[in-house]
N, C-alpha and C positions, 0 to 999 in steps of 0.2 A: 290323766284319764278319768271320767266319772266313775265316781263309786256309787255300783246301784244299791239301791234300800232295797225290803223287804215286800213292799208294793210293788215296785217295779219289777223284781225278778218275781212274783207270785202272774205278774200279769202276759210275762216272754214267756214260760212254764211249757207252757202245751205250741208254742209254736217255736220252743226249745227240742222239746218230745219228737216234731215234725218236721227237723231238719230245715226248717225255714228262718231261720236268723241270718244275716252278714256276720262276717267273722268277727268284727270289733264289738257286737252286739254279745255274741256269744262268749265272747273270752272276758267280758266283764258282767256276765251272769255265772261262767262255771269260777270266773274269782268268788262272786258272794257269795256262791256254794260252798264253797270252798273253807268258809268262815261263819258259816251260818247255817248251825243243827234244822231247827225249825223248817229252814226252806227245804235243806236236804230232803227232809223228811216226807215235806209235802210232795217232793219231786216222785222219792221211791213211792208214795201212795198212789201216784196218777202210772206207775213204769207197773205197778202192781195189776193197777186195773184193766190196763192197754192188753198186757199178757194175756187177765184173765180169759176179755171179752175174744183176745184172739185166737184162743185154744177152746172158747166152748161155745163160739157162735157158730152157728149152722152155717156151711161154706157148700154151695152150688157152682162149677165152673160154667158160667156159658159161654156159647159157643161162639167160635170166631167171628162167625158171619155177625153175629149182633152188633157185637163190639165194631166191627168196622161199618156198621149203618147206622151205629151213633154217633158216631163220630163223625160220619158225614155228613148226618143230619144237624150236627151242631156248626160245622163250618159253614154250613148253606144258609142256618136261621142268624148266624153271626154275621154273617156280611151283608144282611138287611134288615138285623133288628138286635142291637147292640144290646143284648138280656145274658148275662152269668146264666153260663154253659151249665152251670148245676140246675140254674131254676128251669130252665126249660128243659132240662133235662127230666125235672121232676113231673112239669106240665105234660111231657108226649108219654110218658110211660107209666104214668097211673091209672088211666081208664085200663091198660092191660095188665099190671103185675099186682102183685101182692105187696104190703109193704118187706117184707123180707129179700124180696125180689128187687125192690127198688134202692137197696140199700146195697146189694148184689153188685145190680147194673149200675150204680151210682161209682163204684169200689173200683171201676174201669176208669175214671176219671180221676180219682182221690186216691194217691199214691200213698203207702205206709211205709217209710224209707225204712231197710233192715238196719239189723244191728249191724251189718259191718258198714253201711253209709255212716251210721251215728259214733262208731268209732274211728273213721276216717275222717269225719270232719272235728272231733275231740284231739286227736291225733295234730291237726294242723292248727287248731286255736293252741294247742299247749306249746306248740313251736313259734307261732306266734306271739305270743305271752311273754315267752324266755327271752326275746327280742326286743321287744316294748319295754319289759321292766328291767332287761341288764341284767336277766338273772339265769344266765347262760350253764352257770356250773356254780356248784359245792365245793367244790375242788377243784384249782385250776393249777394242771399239772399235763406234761405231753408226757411225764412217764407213767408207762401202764403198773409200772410195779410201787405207784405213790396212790393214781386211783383205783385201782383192784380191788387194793384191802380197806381203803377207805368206807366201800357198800357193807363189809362185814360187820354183821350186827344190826344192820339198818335194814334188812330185808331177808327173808328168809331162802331165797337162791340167791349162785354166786352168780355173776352177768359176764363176760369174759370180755376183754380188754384187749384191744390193740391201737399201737400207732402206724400209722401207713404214712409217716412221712418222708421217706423214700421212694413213694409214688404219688406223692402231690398233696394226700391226703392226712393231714397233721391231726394227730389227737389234741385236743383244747382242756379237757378234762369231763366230769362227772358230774350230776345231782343228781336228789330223789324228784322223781315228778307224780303224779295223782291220773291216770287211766282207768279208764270201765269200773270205776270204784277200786281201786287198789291203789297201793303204790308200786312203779315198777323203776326201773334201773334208767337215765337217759345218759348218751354217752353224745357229749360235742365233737365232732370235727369240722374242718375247715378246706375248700379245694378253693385256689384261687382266694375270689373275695367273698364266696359263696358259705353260707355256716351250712351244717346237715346235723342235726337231730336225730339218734338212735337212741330211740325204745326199746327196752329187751325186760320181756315177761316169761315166765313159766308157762310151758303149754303142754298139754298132753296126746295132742295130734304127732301122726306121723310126719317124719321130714318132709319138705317139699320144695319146688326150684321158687324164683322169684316170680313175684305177679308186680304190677305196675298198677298204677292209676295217677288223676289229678286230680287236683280239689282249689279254686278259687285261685290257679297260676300258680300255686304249690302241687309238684314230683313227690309221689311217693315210693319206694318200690316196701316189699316185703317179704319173708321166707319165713319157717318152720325148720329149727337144727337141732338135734341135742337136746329135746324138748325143753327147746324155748322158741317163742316168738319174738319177729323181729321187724319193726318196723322204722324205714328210715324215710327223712320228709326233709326238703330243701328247696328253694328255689333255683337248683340246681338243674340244667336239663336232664329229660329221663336218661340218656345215654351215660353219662358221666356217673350218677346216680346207680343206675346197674351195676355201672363198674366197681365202686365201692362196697356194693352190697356181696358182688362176683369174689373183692377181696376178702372182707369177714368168711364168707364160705368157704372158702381157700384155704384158710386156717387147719392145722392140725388141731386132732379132737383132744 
C-alpha cells in the first residue's frame, strides 16, 4: 500500500473533513494520522474551525418552494449548457440575494456530512485496514476468558466478551483500535467465510434497539447497552449481521 507523506495527506485534509474520499484513500490518510502529530494537528485545527463557523454563522431556513425551483432550474440549464450547478447557481441568484443568502441558498446544494456519516465511514476504513494489513486481533484467542482480561489496563472501561460459536459465530479474538479520537475495544468474529468487527466504546446515552445502515457494500448494524456503544461492520448481509448483534443483546447484564 502507498504510504502517504505529509503533502499528500495536508492536500486530502478538507475533502477528508467532507466525506469525500474512496475508502483506500482514506485508510491510508487516517494511517498517516495515525503516526503523524503535526498533521493531526492540522486536521483538529480545520474540525476546530468547521464547528466554529457552524455554531455562529447566521442560519435562515428557506422555504421549500425555493429549494425545489432550484433545483429545477438547474436540471433545465444543465441539459442545455453543461456549467457546475454552483456557478449558475451563483449567476441566477445574485441580482436577488444578499451575499449571506447566497451562501444560504448555495448550503441546499453543498451537503455538510454529520458526525455520524464521518464516524460510519471511520468505522468501515478501520475494518478495512484490519484486513489489508493482517492485523485482525492482539490476541487471538476464541476464549473470552483469554481476551477479557487481556483489554485490562489498556483502556479505561471493561468491553464484555463473548463467543457464539455454537450459533455460527466464533469469536477470533481482540485488539485496541483508534475511533473518533480515542481508543476503544474491537472484538473479531467470524460467520461463515465472512469476518465482523465489533467496536465497543463507553457511551452515556440511554439504551437502544439496533439501527442498520451501508457504507461502500459494507453492513453496519449498531446499539447502545450498559452504557456502551456498539458498533459492528461486515461484509456480511444486514440480516445475518442483526442477528449477531440480536446475540450480544441477549447476553445477561
Amino acid at each position: 500500500m502507498h504510504e502517504m507523506n505529509c503533502k499528500e495527506c495536508s492536500d486530502w485534509l478538507h475533502a477528508y473533513l467532507d466525506n469525500e474520499l474512496d475508502t483506500a484513500t482514506a485508510i491510508q490518510l487516517r494511517m498517516h494520522l495515525d503516526g503523524c502529530a503535526s498533521c493531526r494537528s492540522q486536521l483538529k485545527s480545520m474540525e476546530v474551525l468547521r464547528k466554529g463557523i457552524q455554531q455562529h454563522t447566521p442560519y435562515h431556513a428557506a422555504p421549500a418552494s425555493l429549494q425545489q425551483n432550484i433545483l429545477s432550474q438547474i436540471r433545465s440549464q444543465s441539459s442545455s449548457h453543461p456549467v457546475h450547478p454552483f456557478i449558475w447557481l451563483q449567476q441566477w441568484l445574485a441580482p436577488a440575494f444578499s451575499v449571506v443568502a447566497l451562501a444560504v441558498a448555495a448550503s441546499l446544494y453543498i451537503a455538510t456530512p454529520s458526525a455520524m456519516d464521518q464516524l460510519t465511514d471511520e468505522i468501515v476504513a478501520s475494518h478495512v485496514r484490519s484486513l489489508m494489513e493482517q492485523h485482525l486481533t492482539d490476541v487471538a484467542s476464541s476464549d473470552r476468558h483469554t481476551v477479557k482480561p487481556w483489554f485490562t489496563g489498556k483502556l479505561d472501561f471493561s468491553p464484555p466478551v463473548y463467543d457464539f460459536a455454537a450459533q455460527e459465530y466464533p469469536l477470533l479474538g481482540g485488539r485496541l483500535d483508534y475511533i473518533d479520537h480515542r481508543t476503544v475495544a474491537a472484538l473479531s468474529y467470524r460467520h461463515n467465510k465472512h469476518i465482523i468487527n465489533l467496536f465497543v466504546t463507553p457511551d452515556t446515552g440511554d439504551d437502544s434497539g439496533i439501527a442498520t445502515t451501508s457504507r461502500r457494500g459494507y453492513n453496519l448494524v449498531s446499539w447502545r447497552q450498559n452504557h456502551l456503544a456498539f458498533e459492528a461492520v461486515s461484509d456480511l448481509n444486514s440480516k445475518e449481521l442483526q442477528a449477531f448483534g440480536n446475540l450480544i443483546m441477549s447476553q445477561p447484564k
